[in-house]
C-alpha positions as CSV (number, residue, x, y, z in Angstrom):
1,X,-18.7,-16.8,-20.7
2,X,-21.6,-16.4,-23.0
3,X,-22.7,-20.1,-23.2
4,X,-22.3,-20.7,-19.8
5,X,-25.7,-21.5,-18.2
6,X,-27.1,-19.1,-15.7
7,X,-28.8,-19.9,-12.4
8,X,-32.3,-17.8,-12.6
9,X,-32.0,-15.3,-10.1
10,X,-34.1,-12.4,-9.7
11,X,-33.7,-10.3,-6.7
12,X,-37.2,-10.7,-5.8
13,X,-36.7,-11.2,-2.1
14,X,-36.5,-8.6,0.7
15,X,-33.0,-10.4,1.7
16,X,-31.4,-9.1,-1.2
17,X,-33.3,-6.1,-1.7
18,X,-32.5,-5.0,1.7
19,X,-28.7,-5.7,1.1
20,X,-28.6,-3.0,-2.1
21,X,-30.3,-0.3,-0.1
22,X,-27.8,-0.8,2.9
23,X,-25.1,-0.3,1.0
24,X,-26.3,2.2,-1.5
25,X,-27.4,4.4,1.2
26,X,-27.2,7.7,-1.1
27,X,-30.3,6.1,-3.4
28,X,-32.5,7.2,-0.8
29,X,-30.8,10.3,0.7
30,X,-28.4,11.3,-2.0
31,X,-25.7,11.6,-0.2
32,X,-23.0,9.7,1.8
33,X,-22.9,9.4,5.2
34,X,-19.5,10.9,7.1
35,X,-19.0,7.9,8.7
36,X,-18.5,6.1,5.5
37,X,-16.6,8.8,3.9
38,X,-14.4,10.8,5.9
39,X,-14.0,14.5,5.5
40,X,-9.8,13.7,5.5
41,X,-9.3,12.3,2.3
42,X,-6.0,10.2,1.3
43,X,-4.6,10.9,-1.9
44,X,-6.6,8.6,-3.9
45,X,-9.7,9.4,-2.5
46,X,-9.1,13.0,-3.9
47,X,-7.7,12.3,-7.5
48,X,-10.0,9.1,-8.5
49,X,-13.3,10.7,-9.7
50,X,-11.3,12.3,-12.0
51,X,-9.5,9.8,-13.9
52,X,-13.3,7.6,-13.9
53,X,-15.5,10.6,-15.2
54,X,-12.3,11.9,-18.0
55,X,-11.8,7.6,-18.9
56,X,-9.4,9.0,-21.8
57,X,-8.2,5.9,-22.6
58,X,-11.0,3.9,-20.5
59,X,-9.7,2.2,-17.7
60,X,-11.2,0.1,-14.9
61,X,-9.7,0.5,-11.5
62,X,-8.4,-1.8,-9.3
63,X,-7.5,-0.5,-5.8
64,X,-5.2,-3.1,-4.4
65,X,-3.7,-2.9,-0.3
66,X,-3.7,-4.3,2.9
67,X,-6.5,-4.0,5.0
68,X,-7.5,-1.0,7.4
69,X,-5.7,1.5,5.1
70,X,-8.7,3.2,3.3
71,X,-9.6,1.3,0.4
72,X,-13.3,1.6,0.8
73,X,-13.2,4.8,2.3
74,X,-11.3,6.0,-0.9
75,X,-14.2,4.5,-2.8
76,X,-16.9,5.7,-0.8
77,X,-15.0,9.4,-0.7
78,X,-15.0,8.8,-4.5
79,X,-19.0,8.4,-5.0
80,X,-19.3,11.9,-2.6
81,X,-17.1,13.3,-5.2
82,X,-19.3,12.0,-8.0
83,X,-22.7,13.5,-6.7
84,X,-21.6,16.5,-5.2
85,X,-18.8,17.4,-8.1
86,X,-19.7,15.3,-11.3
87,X,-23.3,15.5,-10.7
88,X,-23.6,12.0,-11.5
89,X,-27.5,10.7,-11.0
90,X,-27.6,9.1,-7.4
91,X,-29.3,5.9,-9.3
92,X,-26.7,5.9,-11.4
93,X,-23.9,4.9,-8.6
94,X,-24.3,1.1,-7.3
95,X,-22.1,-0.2,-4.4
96,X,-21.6,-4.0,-3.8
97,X,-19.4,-5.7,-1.2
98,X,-18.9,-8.8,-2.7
99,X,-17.8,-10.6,0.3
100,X,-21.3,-10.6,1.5
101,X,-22.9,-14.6,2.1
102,X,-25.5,-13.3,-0.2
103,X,-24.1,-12.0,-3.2
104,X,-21.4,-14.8,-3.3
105,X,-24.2,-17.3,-4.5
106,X,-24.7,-14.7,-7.7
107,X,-22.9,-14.7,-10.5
108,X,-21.5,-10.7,-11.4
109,X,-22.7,-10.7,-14.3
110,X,-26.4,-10.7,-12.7
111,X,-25.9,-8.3,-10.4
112,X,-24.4,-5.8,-13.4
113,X,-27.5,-6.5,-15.6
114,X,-30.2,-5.7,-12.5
115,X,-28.3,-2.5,-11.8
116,X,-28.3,-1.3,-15.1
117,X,-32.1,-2.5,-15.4
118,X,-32.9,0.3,-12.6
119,X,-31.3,3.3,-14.1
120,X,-33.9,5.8,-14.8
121,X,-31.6,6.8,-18.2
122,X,-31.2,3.9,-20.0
123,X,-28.1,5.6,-21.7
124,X,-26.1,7.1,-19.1
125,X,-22.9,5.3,-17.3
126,X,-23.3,3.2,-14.8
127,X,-20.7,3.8,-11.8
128,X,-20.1,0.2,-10.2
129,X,-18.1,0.2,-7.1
130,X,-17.3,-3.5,-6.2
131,X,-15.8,-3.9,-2.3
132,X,-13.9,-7.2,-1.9
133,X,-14.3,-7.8,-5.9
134,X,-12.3,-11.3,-5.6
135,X,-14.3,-12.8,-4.1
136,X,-16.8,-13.0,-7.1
137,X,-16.6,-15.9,-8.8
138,X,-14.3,-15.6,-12.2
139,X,-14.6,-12.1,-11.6
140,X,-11.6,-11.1,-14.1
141,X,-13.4,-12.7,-16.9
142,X,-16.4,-10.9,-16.3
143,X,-14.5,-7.9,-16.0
144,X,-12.9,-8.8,-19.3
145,X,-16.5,-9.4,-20.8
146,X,-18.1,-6.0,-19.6
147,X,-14.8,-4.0,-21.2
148,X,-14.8,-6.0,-24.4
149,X,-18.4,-5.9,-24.9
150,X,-19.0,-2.5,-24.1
151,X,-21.1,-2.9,-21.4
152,X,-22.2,0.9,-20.2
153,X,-20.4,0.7,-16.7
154,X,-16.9,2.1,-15.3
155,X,-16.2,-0.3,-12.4
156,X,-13.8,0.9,-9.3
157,X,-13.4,-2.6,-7.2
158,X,-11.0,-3.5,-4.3
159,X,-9.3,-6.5,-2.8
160,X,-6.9,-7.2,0.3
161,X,-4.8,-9.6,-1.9
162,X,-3.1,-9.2,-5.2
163,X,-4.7,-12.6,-6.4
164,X,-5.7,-10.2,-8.7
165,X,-2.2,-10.3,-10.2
166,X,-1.6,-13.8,-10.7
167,X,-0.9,-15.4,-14.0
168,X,-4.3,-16.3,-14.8
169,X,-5.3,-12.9,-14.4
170,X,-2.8,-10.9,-16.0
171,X,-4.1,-11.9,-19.4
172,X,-7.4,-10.4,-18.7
173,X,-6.8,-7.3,-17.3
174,X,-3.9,-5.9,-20.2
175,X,-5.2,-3.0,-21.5
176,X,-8.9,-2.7,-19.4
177,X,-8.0,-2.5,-15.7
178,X,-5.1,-0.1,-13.6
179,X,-3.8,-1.3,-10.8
180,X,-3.7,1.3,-8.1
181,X,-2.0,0.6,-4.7
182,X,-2.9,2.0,-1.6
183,X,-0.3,1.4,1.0
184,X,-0.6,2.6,4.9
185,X,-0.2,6.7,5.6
186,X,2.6,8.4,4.4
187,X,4.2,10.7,6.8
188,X,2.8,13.7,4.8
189,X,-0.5,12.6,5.6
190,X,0.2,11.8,9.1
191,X,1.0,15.2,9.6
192,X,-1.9,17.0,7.4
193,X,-3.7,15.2,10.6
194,X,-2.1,17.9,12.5
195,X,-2.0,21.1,10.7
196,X,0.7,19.6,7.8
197,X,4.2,20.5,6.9
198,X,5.3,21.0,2.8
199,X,8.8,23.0,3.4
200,X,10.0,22.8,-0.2
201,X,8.4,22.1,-4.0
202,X,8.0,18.6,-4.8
203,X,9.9,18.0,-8.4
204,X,9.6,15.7,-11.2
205,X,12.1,13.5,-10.1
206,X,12.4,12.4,-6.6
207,X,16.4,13.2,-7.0
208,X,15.7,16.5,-8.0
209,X,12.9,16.8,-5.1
210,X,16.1,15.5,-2.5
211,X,18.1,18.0,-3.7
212,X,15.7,20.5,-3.5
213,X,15.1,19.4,0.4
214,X,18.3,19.4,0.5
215,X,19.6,22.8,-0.8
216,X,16.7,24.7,0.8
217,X,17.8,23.3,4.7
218,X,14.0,23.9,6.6
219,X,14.4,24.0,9.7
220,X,11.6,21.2,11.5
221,X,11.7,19.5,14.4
222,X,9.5,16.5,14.1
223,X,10.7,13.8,16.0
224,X,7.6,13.6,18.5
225,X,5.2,12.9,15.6
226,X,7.7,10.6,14.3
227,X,7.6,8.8,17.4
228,X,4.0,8.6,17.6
229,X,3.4,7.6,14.2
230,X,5.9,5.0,14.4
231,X,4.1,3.5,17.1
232,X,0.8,4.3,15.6
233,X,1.0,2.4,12.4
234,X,0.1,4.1,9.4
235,X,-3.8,3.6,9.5
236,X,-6.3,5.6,8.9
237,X,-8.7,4.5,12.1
238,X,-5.8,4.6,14.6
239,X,-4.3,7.9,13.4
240,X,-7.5,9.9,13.4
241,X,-8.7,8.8,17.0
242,X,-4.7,9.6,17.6
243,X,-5.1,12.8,16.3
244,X,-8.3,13.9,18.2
245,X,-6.3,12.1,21.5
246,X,-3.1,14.5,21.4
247,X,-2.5,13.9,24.7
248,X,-2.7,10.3,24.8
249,X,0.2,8.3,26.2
250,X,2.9,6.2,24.0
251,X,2.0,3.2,26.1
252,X,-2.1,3.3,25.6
253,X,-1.2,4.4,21.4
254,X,1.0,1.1,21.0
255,X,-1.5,-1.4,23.0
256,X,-4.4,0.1,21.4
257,X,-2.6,-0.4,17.9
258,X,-1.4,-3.9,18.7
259,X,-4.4,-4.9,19.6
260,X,-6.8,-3.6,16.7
261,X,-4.0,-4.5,13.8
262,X,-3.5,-7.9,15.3
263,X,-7.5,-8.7,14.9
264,X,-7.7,-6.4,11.5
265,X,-4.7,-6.9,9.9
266,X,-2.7,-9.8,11.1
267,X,-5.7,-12.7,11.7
268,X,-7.9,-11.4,9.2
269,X,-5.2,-11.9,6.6
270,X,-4.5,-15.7,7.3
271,X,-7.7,-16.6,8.6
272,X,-9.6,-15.5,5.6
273,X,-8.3,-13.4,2.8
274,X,-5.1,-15.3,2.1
275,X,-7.4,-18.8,2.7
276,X,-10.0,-17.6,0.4
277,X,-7.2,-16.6,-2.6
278,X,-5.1,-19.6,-2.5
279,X,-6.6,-22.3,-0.7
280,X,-3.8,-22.5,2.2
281,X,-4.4,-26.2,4.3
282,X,-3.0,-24.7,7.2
283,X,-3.5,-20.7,8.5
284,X,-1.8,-21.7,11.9
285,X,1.3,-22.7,10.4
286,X,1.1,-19.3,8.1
287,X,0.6,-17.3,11.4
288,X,3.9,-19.4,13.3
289,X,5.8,-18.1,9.5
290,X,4.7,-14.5,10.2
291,X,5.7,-14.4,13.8
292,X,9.3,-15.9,12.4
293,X,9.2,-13.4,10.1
294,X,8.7,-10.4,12.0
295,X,11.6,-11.0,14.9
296,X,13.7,-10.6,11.6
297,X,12.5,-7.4,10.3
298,X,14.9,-5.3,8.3
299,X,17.0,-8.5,8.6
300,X,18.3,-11.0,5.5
301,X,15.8,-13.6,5.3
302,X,17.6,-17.5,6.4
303,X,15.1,-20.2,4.8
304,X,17.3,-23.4,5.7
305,X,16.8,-21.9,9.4
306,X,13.4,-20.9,9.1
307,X,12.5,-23.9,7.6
308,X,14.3,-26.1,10.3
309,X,12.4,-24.4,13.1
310,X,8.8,-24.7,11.5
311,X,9.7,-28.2,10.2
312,X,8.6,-26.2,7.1
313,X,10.2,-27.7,3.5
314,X,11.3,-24.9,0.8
315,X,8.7,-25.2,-1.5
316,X,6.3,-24.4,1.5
317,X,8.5,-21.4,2.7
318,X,8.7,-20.0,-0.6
319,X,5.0,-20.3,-1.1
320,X,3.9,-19.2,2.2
321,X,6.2,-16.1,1.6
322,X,4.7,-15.3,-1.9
323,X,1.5,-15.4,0.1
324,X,2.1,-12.6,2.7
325,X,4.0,-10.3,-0.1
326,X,0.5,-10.9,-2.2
327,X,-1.5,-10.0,0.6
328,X,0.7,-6.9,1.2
329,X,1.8,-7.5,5.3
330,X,5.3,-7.6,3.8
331,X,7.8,-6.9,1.4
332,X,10.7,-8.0,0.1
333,X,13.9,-6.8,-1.6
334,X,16.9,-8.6,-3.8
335,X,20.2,-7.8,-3.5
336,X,21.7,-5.9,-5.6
337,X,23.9,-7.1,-8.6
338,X,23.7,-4.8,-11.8
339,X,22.9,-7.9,-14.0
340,X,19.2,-8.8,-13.8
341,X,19.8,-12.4,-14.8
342,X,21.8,-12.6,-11.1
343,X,18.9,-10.8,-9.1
344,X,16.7,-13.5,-7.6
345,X,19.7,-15.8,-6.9
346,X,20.5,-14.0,-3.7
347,X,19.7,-13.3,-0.1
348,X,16.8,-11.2,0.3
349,X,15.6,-8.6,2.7
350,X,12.7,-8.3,5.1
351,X,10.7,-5.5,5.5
352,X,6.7,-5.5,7.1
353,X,5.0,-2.9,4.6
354,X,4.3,-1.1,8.2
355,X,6.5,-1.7,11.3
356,X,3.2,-1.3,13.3
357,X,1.9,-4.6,11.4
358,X,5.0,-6.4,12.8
359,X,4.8,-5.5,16.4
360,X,1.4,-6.6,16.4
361,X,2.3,-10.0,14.7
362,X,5.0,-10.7,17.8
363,X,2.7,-8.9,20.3
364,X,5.4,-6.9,21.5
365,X,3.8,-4.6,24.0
366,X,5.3,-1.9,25.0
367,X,8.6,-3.3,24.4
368,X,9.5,-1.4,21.7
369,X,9.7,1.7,23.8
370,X,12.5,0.6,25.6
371,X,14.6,-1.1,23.2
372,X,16.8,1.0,21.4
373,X,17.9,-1.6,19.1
374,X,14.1,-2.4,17.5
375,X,13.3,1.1,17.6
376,X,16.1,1.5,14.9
377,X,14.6,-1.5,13.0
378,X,11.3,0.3,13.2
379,X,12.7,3.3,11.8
380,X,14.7,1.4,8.9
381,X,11.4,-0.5,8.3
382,X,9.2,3.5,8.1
383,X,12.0,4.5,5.6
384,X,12.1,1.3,3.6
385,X,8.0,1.3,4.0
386,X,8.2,5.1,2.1
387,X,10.4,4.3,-0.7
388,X,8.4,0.7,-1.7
389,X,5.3,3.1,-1.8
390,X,7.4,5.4,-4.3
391,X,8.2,2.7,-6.8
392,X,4.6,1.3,-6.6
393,X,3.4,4.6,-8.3
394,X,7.2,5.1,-10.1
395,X,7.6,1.4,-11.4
396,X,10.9,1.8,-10.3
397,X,13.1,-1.1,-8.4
398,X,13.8,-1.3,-4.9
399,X,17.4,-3.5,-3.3
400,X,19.3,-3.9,-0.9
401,X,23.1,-4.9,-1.4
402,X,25.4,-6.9,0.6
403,X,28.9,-8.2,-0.4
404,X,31.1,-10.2,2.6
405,X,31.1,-7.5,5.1
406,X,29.7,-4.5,3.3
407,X,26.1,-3.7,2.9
408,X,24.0,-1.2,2.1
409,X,20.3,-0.9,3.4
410,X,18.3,0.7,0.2
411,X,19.3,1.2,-3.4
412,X,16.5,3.0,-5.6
413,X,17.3,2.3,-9.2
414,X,15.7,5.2,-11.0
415,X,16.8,4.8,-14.7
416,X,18.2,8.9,-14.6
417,X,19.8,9.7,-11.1
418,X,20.1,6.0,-9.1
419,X,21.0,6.4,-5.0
420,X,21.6,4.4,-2.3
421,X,20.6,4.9,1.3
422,X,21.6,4.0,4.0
423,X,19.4,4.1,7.6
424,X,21.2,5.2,11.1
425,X,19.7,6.4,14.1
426,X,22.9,9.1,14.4
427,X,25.1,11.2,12.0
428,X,28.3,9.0,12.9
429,X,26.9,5.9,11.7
430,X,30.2,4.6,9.5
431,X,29.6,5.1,5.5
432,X,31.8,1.9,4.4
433,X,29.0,0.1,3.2
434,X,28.4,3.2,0.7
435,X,31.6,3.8,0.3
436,X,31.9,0.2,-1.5
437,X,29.4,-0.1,-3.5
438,X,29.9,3.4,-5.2
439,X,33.5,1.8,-5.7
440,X,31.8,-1.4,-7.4
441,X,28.9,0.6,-9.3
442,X,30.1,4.0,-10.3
443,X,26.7,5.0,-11.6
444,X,25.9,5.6,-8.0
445,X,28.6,7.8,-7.1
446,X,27.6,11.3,-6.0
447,X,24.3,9.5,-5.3
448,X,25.1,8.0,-1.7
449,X,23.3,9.3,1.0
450,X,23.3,8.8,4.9
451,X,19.4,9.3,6.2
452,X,19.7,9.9,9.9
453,X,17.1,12.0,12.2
454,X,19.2,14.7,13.6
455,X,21.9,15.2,10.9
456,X,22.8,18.6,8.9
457,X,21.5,18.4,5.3
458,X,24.5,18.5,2.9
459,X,24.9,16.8,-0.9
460,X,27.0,14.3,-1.5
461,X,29.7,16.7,-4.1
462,X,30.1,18.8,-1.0
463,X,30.7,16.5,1.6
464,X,34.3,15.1,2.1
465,X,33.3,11.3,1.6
466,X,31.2,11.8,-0.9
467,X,28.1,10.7,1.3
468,X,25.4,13.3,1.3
469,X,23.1,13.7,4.5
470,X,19.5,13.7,4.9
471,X,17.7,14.4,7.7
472,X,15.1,11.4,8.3
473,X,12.3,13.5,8.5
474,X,13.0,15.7,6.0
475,X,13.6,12.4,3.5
476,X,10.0,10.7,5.0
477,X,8.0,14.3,3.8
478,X,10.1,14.3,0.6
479,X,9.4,10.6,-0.4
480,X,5.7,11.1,0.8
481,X,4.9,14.3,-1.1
482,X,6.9,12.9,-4.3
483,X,4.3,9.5,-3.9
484,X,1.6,11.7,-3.9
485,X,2.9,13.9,-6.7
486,X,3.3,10.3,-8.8
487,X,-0.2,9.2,-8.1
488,X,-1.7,12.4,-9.5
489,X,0.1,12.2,-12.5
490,X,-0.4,8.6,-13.0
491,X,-4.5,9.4,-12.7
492,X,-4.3,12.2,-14.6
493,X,-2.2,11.1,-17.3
494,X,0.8,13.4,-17.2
């Protein structure tokens, strides 16, 4: 990077000049404005400041997740926390959203050495928080050059896609950058929305925090705000104006979430992050994928079918799919087989990374209110959503399994205590599925658990199948908290 030629640049103009003080608003006022930091603060936005201001080892931070869930919220919560609790200089915190037509044209470098040119300490940190960071050009090289060359700046960026994470990247970011992922609200912060609900002590090990749930039996009744938030979506916009609009109707919640995700979430991904990533030739045909996609949420995924109907070849679907998992609108999970080399050579499983992402992709309506059946895909999808979240801060892995005609809808392969899950919308739902696989892998016996909303808690030793029972609320708080639990300790090095 050092013998590359640079353009001269020098932010002379009022163009640019005007651009740094809108989006470094606290230069002038020292602080943040509410309306870009929220007084509700997700998980990350409370932790972060920590782990940048104690950098023992030093670590850039990457926050990676779809979009509308907080990222830049989280970082503008982050500065607050700087100048009001780390009594950081104001000069010496410099925002840039690099997805502006203006600082495109500039290479980051630049734009690091003028910032750092302006501090009134010459010696102090310089706190860079870059919005949209891949979209500056060779941007993990220069990221690699300022950690390498120990340039004075601790750098938080963001970015709607893990291109971050592809091969070319990886290289660069070993040992200088953590990946932190912010996925859509957990139930636990749904409900902090609305006066919160902790019922037990979060553990450890998320086995140990189940049984915990389990064994202490609180008594909640949650299934309206279970409802709601399952029609909501787990975003941060929607759910506060939910939350301040109790009495709002399910029918005016779902529209009004249908209609902002599909603009926010849905086009914005193909239309321009996913384009601007991977060079896609075709964002209509990606949109036509997603809509298959979503009418088979929860569902094993059929290429040859898919394929067929889209007059899409394999390589295409395979690539189109790698594209939506990158730019986090889904997820999905391998069956099952106890040998890793046998993992990826079976049918995989569907999930949206929020069921509310899905029904605006098909533009349901309101027709999931009335449909029982895609209500209970909705609520598998929550469930599945809340455990991929776990393993994200656990670096645990996440299957399904299916064998003729048994299955099994979840299996979380902690290295200590693995279980398997499966999703019903009643107690009876049948437990063969469960039954078989503890009969194929006995590591997971004892560790087979039915999640259903209105069942009676009980472990699996003291059951008479062996299946232990977990109310689905009381599972969604216990996976949330335990997520939350995980991020701390991953920020704070514990």
């Amino acid at each position: 990077m050092a013998n590359r030629q640079k353009q001269a640049w020098r932010p002379s103009g009022t163009d640019y000049l005007n651009v740094f003080e809108e989006q470094n608003p606290w230069h002038e006022t020292g602080e943040v404005p509410t309306a870009l930091a929220f007084t509700v603060e997700r998980p990350l936005g409370k932790y972060l400041w920590r782990r940048i201001t104690t950098d023992n080892p030093k670590r850039f931070q990457l926050i990676l997740g779809p979009r509308r869930v907080g990222k830049s919220t989280s970082m503008f919560q982050t500065v607050r926390h700087l100048l009001n609790d780390a009594k950081v200089d104001k000069e010496n915190i410099c925002w840039l959203r690099l997805d502006h037509p203006l600082l495109m044209r500039v290479d980051l470098d630049v734009l690091v050495k003028f910032f750092l040119e302006r501090r009134n300490d010459k010696k102090s940190m310089l706190y860079l928080f870059l919005d949209e960071l891949t979209y500056a050009k060779d941007w993990d090289l220069w990221l690699k050059t300022f950690y390498d060359d120990a340039w004075p700046v601790q750098i938080v960026g963001s970015s709607s896609s893990t291109a971050a994470l592809r091969d070319r990247k990886m290289e660069s970011g070993v040992g200088r950058w953590e990946e932190q992922f912010l996925t859509p609200y957990l139930f636990s912060e749904f409900l902090e929305l609305y006066s919160g609900v902790t019922p037990f002590a979060v553990k450890d090990k998320f086995y140990d925090t189940l049984v915990e749930c389990i064994q202490s039996n609180p008594t909640i009744d949650l299934a309206d705000r279970r409802r709601r938030f399952v029609l909501t979506g787990g975003f941060p916009e929607l759910l506060l104006d939910s939350a301040k609009a109790i009495e709002e109707t399910e029918e005016s919640i779902l529209i009004r979430s249908q209609r902002v995700l599909r603009t926010d979430a849905v086009q914005s991904a193909i239309y321009k992050d996913i384009p601007q990533a991977f060079g896609v030739d075709s964002p209509m045909l990606l949109e036509r994928f997603l809509y298959t996609l979503a009418g088979q949420v929860t569902g094993i995924l059929s290429p040859n079918k898919t394929c067929t109907s889209l007059a899409m070849s394999q390589p295409t679907f395979d690539r189109y799919l790698s594209f939506l998992e990158k730019a986090f609108l889904v997820f999905t999970l391998p069956n099952y087989s106890g040998a890793e080399a046998s993992i990826q050579k079976r049918g995989r499983k569907l999930y949206f990374v929020d069921g509310a992402v899905r029904n605006a992709a098909l533009q349901r309506g309101l027709g999931p209110l009335s449909n029982t059946a895609e209500m209970g895909s909705l609520l598998e999808n929550m469930v599945a959503g809340h455990l991929y979240s776990l393993c994200l801060h656990t670096n645990m892995r996440l299957f399904h399994w299916r064998e003729k005609d048994s299955e099994v809808d979840l299996i979380y392969d902690d290295h200590e205590n693995p279980m398997a899950f499966e999703v019903a919308t009643n107690a009876d739902h049948h437990r063969r599925g469960l039954w078989a696989f503890a009969d194929k892998y006995t590591k997971f016996k004892s560790n087979c658990f039915l999640i259903s909303p209105n069942c009676t808690p009980i472990m699996p030793g003291e059951s008479m199948d062996d299946v232990g029972r977990i109310p689905m609320d009381l599972f969604l708080l216990a996976a949330s908290a335990q997520a939350e639990r995980e991020l701390f300790k991953n920020l704070h090095g514990v």
